[in-house]
NULOLO-666313 format. One line per 5 residues: their letters; for each residue x, y, z of C-alpha. Coordinates in steps of 0.1 Angstrom, whole numbers. Layout:
N
a) X Y Z ~ ...
END
This chain:
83
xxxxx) -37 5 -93 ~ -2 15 -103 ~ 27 14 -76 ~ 57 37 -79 ~ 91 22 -71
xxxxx) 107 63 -55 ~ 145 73 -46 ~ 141 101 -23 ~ 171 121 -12 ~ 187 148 16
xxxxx) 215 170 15 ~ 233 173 49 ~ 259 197 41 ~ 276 184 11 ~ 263 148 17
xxxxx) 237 131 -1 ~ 216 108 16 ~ 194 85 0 ~ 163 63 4 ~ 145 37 -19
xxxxx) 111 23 -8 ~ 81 18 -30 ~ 41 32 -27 ~ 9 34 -44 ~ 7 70 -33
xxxxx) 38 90 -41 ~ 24 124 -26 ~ 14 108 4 ~ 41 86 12 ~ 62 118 10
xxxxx) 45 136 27 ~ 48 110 57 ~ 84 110 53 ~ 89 146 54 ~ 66 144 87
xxxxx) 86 119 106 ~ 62 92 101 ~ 77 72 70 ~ 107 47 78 ~ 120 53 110
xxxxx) 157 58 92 ~ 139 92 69 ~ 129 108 103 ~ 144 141 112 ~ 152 148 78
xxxxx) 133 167 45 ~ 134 147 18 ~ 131 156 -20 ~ 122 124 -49 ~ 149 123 -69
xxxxx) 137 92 -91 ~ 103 74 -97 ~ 96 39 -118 ~ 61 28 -126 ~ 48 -6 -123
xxxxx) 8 -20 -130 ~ 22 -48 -104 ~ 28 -44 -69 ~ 51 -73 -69 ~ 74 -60 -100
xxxxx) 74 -27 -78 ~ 84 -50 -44 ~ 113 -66 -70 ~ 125 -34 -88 ~ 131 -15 -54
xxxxx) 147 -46 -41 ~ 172 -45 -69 ~ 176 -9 -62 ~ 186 -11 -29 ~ 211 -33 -33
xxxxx) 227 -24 -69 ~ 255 2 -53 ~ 263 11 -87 ~ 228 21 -101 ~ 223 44 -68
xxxxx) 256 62 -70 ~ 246 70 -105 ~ 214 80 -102 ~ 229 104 -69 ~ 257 120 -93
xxx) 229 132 -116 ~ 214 152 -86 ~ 247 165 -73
END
């Protein structure tokens, strides 16, 4: 079963928001988000993917959204290519 490591993103005005989480069901898990039942921090908010990795694993998924999350630098650039 593949799992898909997803950046999702919001504009509020000029401001891009993002979020990283992983799934085994992109549709779905977007869907939740967009319906104020993913992460309680996406509610109130329409969210668009923005960037998806995919991983046979779940734990290289687990890992690769980890390093995601906290590489500052990777976000930001992934973010200026959706500006």
């Amino acid at each position: 079963m593949p799992y898909f490591v997803y950046l999702i993103g919001n504009y509020k005005k000029t401001k891009l928001t993002t979020y990283v989480g992983y799934t085994n069901n992109l549709k779905k898990r977007l869907s939740l988000h967009n319906n104020g039942k993913g992460a309680k921090f996406t509610r109130g908010r329409t969210w668009n993917i923005l960037y998806t990795e995919k991983f046979n694993r779940k734990n290289e998924a687990i890992s690769r959204e980890y390093y995601i999350k906290k590489n500052r630098k990777l976000r930001n650039f992934i973010k200026n290519k959706y500006k």
